[in-house]
DONU-317504 format. One record per residue (C-alpha): x, y, z; residue number from 1; residue in one letter. Coordinates in steps of 0.001 Angstrom, whole numbers, plus 500000, padded with zeros to 6 digits. Example, Ala and Ser with C-alpha at 12.3 -4.5 7.8 and 13.67 -1.06 7.14 Angstrom:
BEGIN
NODE        x        y        z   seq   type
NODE   512300   495500   507800     1      a
NODE   513670   498940   507140     2      s
***
This chain:
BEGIN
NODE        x        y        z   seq   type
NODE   489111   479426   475564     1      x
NODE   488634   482520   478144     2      x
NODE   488369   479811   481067     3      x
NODE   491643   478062   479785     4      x
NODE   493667   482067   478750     5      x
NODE   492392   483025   482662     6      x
NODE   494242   479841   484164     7      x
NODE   497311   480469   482047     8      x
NODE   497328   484485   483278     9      x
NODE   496673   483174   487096    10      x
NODE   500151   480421   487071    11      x
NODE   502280   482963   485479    12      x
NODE   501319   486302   488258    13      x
NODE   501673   482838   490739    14      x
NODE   504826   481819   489092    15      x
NODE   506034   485847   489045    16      x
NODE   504655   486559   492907    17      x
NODE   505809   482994   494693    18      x
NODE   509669   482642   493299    19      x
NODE   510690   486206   493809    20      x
NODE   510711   487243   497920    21      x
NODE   508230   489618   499404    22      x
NODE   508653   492336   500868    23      x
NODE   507167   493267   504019    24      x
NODE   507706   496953   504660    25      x
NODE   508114   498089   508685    26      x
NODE   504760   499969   509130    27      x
NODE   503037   496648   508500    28      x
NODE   504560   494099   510523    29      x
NODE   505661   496271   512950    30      x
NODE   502231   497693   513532    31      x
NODE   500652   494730   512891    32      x
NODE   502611   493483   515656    33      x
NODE   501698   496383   518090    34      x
NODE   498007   495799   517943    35      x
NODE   498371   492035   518639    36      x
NODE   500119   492861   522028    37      x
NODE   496726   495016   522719    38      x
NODE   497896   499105   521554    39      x
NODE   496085   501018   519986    40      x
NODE   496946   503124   516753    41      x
NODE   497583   506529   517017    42      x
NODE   497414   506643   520479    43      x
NODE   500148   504497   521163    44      x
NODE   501960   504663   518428    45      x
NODE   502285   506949   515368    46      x
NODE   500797   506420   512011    47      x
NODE   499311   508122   509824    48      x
NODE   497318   505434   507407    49      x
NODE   494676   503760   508176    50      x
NODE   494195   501152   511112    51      x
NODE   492341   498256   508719    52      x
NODE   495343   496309   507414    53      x
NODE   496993   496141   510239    54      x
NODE   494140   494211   512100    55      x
NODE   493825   491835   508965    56      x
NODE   497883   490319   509371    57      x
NODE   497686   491204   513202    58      x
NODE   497235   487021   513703    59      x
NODE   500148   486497   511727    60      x
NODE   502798   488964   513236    61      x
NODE   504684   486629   514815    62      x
NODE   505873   484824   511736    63      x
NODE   509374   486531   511590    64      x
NODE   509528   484589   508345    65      x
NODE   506884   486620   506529    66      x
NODE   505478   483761   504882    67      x
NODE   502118   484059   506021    68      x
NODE   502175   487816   504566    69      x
NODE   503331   486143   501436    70      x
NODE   500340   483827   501373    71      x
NODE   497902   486781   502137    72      x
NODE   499773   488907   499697    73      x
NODE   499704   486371   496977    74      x
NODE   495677   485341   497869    75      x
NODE   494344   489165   497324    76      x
NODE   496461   489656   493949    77      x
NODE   494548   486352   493108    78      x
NODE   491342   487594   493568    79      x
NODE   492348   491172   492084    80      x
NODE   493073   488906   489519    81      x
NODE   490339   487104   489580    82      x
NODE   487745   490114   489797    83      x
NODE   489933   492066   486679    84      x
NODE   489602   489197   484359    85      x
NODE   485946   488336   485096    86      x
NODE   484849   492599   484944    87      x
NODE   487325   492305   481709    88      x
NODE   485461   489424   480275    89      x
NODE   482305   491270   480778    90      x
NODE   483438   495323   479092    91      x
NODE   485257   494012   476301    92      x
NODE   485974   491846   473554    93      x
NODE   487606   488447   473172    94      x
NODE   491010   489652   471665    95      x
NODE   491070   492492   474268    96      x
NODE   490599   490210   476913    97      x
NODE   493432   488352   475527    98      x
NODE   495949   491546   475656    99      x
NODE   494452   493147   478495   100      x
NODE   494401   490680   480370   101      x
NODE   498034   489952   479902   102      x
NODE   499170   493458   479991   103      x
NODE   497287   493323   483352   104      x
NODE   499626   490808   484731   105      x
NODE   502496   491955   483823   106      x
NODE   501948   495360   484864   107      x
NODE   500458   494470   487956   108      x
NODE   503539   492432   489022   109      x
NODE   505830   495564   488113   110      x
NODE   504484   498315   489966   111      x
NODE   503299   495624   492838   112      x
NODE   507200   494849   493150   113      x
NODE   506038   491469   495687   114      x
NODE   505562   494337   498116   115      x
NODE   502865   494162   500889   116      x
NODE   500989   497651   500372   117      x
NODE   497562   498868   501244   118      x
NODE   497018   499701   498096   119      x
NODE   496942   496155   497215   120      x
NODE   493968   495395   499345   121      x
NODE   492529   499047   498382   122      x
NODE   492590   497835   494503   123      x
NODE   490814   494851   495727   124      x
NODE   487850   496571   496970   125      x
NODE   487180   499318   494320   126      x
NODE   487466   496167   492052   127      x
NODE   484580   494709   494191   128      x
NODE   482848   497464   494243   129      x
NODE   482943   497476   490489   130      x
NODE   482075   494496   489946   131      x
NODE   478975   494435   492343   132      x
NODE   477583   497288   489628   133      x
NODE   476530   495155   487127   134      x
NODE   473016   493630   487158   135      x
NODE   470375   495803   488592   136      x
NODE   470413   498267   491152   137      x
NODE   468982   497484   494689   138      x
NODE   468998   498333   498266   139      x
NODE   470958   495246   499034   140      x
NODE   473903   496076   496645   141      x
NODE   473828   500016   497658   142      x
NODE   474389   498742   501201   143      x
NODE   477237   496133   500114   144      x
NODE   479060   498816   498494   145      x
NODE   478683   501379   501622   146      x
NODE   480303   498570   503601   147      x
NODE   483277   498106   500972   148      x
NODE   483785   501892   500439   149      x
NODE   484252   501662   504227   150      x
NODE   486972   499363   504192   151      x
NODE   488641   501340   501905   152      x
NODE   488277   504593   503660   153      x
NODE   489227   502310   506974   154      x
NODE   493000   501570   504854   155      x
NODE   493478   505096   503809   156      x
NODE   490797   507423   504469   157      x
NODE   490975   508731   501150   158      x
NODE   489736   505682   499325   159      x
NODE   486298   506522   501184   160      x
NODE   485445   508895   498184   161      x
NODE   484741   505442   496503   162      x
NODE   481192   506602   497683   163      x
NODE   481010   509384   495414   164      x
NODE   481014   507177   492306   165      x
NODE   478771   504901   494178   166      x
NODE   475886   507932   494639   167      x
NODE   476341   508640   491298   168      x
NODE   475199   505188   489911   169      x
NODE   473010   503470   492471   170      x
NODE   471328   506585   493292   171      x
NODE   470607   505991   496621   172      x
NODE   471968   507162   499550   173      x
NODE   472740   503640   501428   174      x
NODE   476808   503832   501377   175      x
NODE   477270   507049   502228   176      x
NODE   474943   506857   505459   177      x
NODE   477377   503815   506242   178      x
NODE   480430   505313   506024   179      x
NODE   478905   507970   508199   180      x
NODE   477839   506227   510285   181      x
NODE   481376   503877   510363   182      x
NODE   483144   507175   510873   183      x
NODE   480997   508394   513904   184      x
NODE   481555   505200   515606   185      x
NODE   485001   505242   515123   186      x
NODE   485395   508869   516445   187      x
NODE   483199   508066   519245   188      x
NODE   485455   504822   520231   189      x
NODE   488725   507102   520296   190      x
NODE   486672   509824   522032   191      x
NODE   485692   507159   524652   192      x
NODE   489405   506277   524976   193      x
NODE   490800   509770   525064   194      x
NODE   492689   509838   522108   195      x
NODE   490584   511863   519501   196      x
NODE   493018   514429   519034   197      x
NODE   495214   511986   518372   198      x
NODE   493483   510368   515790   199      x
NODE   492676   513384   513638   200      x
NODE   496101   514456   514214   201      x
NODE   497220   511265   512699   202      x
NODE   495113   510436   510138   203      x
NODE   494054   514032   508486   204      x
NODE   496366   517161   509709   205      x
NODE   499674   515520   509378   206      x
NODE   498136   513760   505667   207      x
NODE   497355   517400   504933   208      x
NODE   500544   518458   505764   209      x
NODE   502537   515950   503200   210      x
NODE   499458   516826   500502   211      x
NODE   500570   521028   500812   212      x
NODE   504624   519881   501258   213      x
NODE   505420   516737   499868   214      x
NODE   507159   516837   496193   215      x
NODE   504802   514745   493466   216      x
NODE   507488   514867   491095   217      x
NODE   507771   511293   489428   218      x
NODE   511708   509879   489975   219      x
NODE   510769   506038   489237   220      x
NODE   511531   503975   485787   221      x
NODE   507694   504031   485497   222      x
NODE   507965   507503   484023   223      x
NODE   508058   507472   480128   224      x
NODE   505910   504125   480264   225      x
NODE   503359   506053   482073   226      x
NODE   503471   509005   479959   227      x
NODE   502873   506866   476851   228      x
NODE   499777   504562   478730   229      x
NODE   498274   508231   479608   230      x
NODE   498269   508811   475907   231      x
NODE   496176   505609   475489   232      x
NODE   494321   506515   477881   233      x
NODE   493474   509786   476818   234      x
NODE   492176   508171   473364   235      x
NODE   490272   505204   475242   236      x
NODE   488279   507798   477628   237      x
NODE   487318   510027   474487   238      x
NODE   485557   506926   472759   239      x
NODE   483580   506054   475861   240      x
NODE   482615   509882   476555   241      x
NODE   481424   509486   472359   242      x
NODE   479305   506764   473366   243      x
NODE   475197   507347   474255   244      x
NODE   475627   504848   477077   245      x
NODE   477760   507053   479238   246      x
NODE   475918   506012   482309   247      x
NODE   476541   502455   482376   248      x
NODE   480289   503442   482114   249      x
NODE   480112   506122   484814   250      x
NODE   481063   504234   487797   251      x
NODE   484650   503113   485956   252      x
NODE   485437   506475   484809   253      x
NODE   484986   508010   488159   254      x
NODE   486672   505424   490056   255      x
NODE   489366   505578   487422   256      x
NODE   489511   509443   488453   257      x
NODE   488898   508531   492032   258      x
NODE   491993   506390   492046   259      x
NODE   494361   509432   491542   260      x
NODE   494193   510977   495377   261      x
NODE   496499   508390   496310   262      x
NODE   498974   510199   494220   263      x
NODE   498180   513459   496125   264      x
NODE   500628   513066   498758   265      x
NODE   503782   510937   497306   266      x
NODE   504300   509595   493929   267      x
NODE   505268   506423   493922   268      x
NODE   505019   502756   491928   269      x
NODE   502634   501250   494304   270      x
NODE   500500   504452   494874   271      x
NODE   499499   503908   490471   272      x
NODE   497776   500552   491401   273      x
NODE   494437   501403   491550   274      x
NODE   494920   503670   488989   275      x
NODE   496397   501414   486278   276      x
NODE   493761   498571   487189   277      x
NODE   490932   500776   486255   278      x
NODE   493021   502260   482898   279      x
NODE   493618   498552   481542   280      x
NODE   489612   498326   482408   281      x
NODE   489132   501863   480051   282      x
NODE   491264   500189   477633   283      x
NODE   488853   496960   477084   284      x
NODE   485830   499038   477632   285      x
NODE   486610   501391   474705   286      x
NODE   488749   498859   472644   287      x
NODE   484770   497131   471929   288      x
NODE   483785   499986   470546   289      x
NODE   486336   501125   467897   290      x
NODE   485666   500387   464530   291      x
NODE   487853   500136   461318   292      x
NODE   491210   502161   460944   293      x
NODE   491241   503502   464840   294      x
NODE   490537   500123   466409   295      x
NODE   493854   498806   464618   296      x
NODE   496052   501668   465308   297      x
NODE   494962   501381   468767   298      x
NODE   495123   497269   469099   299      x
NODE   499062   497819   467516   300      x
NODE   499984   500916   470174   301      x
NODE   498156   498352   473268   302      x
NODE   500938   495444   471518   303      x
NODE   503478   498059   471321   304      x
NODE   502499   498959   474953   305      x
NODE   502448   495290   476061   306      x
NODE   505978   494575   475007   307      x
NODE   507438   497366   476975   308      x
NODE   506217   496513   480256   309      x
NODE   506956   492801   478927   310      x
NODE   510638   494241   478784   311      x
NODE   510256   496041   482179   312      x
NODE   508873   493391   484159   313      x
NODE   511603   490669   482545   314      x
NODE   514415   492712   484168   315      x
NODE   512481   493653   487491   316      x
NODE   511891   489827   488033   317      x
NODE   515563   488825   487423   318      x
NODE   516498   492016   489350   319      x
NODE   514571   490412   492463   320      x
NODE   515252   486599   491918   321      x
NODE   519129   487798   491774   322      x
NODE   518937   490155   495186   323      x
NODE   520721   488539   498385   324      x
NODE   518866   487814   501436   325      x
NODE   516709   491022   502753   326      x
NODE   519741   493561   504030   327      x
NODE   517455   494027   507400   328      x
NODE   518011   490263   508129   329      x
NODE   521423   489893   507376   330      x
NODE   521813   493063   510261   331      x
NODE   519494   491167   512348   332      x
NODE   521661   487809   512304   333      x
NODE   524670   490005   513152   334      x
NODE   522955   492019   515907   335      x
NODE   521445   488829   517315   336      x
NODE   524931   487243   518915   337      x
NODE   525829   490583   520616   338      x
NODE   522559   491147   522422   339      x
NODE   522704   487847   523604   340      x
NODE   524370   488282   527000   341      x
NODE   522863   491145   527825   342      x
NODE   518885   489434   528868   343      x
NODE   517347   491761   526445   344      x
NODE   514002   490475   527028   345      x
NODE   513612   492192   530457   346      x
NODE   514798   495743   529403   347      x
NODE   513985   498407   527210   348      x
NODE   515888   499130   523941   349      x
NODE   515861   501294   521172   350      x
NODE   516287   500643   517537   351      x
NODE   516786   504157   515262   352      x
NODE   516193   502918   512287   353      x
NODE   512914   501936   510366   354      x
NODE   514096   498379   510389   355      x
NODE   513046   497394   513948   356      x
NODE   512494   493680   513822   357      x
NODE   514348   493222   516814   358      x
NODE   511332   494670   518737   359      x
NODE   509477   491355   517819   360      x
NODE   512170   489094   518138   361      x
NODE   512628   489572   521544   362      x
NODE   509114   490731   522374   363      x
NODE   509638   493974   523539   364      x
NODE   507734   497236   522857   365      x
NODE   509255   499789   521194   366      x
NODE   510071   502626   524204   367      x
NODE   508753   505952   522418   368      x
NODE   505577   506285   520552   369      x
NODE   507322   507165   517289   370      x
NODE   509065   504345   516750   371      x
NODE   509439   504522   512856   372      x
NODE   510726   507599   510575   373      x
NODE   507893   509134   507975   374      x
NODE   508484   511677   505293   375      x
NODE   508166   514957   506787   376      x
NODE   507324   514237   510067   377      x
NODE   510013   515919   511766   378      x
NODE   508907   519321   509884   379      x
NODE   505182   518934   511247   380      x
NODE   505599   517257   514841   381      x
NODE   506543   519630   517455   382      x
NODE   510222   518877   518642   383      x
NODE   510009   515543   517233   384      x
NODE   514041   514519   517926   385      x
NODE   513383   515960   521412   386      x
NODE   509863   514002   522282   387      x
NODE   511927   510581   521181   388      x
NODE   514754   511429   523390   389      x
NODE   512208   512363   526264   390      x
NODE   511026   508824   525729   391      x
NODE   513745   507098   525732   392      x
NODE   514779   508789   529301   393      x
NODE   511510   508019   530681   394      x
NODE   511578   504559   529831   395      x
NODE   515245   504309   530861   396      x
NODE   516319   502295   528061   397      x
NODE   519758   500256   528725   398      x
NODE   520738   499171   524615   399      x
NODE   520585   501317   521539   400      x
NODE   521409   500260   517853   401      x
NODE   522024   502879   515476   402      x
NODE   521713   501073   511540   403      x
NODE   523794   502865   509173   404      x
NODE   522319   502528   506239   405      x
NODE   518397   502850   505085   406      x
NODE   517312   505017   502076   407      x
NODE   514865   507652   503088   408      x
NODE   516128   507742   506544   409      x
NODE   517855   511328   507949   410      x
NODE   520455   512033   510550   411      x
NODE   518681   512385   513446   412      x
NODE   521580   514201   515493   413      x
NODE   519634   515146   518468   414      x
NODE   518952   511627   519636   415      x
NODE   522479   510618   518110   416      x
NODE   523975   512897   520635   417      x
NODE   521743   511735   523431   418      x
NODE   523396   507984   522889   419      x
NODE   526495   508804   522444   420      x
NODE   526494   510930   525910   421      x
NODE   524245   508416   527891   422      x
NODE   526022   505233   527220   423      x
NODE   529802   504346   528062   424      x
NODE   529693   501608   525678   425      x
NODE   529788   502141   522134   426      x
NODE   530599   499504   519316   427      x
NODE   531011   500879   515715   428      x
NODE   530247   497719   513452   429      x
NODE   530458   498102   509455   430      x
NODE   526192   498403   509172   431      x
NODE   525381   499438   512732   432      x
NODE   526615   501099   515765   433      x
NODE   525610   499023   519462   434      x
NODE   525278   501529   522385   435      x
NODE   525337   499947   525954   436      x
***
């Protein structure tokens, strides 16, 4: 019955993920893209995650299609899938596996949103990492671990505290002395190419910066659903801290705890992943352990539960099935005819806008080394409008396009001057202005 419930749960997230469009956001296939034409993060281009992902759909960057990201999407949110149901199986009872399981699903398609994230990938390892606990502790699995803590910490450096949980059970000191010793490499291979500064600038400074400025106040629809989950929560973690066996629960509570950093420096859906994986995992873990009046109270609030984010992900998949083709492509299609005449593929132009697929289309590099907008940035780098118009000059770009429209994305009026005085040309179109 679990084998046939777990094939049932895996066609409808397959149904849910493969008949609503993904959603590639630009730091991904943009950067992706970058380090298949041979840059190097963070000192060629700005980011400030981690390098890891990029690497991993770096093959597949030139599929302007995004169907290969949707393939790679929909394979890891198998195997999170995969690797909840089977921990699941192990933590809990039958009928919890049953609502869990489902509440798992539907959840996990609602905050996911069929958007490529890291922490996608990250809730894939710390669900490996998991699930490598069980059985008996040895050198061998201490090591494994190390090497997926690692991987985390190489998506956002954050997820490396997966080791801290991992001291705490296995006792031994095998995955932290690899991610040490991951680390040193690393700094040693950007100290070898010059650009150490520029990695710790990147990757822990300007993170610092949006932990101490960013605002963590949560805007989304996931609000009062979250609130009420936290409440089950609450209850679930009090009946495993009741229980002797506290130690063979330790390495889920912590990474449950863990999982909140990546809440530290914006609050958003996809940043809850991790975190709502490992609650569902709470909520079978202390679910087996309730007895009489308090099991049912808490099996009718989980039902209760279930049939809001039932509700919630009903409307979010209609919501997506009904949306038009991607706005980005629709500009791109428009953009395409007018750049035709002007042998864009042997000179330099600039996109301001996060939506930069042009760059790949026509296989040219984007001419400054911040070619996308992030939060904050332009309060923490040092005359940021003025080093992007410095590049621009210095790589004497000939075209601009100036998109309207994108949510999250300011006036920049410096560089908005520096078009409008360099070129003679300009075109005012209803979602873009062409500069030539």
């Amino acid at each position: 019955m679990i084998i046939l419930i777990s094939i049932i749960y895996f066609f409808i997230q397959s149904y849910l993920i493969l008949t609503t469009n993904i959603q590639v956001p630009p730091e991904i296939y943009l950067f992706s893209w970058l380090i298949q034409k041979g840059l190097l993060p963070y000192r060629d281009f700005f980011d400030h995650h981690g390098f890891l992902l990029y690497f991993v759909f770096s093959p597949i960057a030139n599929d302007l299609s995004f169907s290969a990201y949707k393939w790679i999407y929909f394979l890891f949110q198998s195997i999170n899938l995969l690797l909840f149901l089977s921990i699941l199986r192990k933590i809990s009872s039958k009928g919890t596996f049953f609502l869990v399981g489902f509440l798992f699903v539907l959840m996990n398609y609602f905050i996911s949103e069929n958007f490529v994230w890291y922490e996608v990938v990250i809730t894939t390892l710390f669900l490996l990492a998991y699930a490598i606990t069980f059985g008996k502790v040895t050198a061998g699995k201490s090591i494994a671990l190390g090497f997926v803590a690692l991987s985390a910490s190489f998506i956002k450096p954050p997820a490396g505290l997966l080791f801290i949980p991992i001291l705490f059970f296995t006792k031994r000191i095998h995955s932290f002395l690899i991610i040490l010793l991951g680390w040193e490499l690393l700094f040693l291979y950007f100290s070898y190419k010059n650009s150490l500064s520029q990695l710790v600038f990147s990757l822990f400074t300007f993170n610092r910066h949006l932990f101490l400025n960013y605002d963590r106040i949560v805007r989304t629809d996931l609000t009062a659903y979250f609130l009420f989950g936290m409440g089950l929560l609450v209850v679930a973690i009090f009946k495993i801290l009741r229980k002797k066996t506290i130690k063979n629960d330790s390495f889920l509570i912590m990474t449950l705890l863990l999982s909140t950093v990546f809440l530290l420096t914006n609050v958003l859906k996809l940043h809850f992943l991790p975190f709502i994986t490992f609650a569902f995992l709470v909520y079978g873990r202390s679910f087996k352990s309730m007895k009489g009046t308090g099991r049912f109270l808490f099996l009718c609030f989980l039902f209760f539960y279930t049939g809001l984010i039932l509700r919630k992900t009903i409307h979010l998949y209609r919501t997506l099935r009904s949306l038009p083709q991607r706005e980005e492509f629709i500009d791109t299609q428009k953009i395409y005819p007018l750049l035709s005449h002007f042998q864009i593929e042997n000179r330099r132009f600039y996109i301001l806008n996060n939506h930069t697929i042009e760059y790949l289309h026509y296989d040219v590099l984007p001419p400054t080394y911040l070619p996308l907008y992030f939060p904050l940035i332009d309060s923490y780098y040092p005359q940021y409008e003025e080093t992007i118009v410095s590049d621009l000059i210095k790589n004497d770009i000939r075209i601009a396009i100036r998109k309207k429209e994108e949510m999250g994305y300011p006036r920049l009026p410096t560089i908005e001057n520096f078009l409008g005085k360099k070129f003679i040309n300009v075109e005012d179109y209803p979602t873009f202005i062409l500069y030539y």
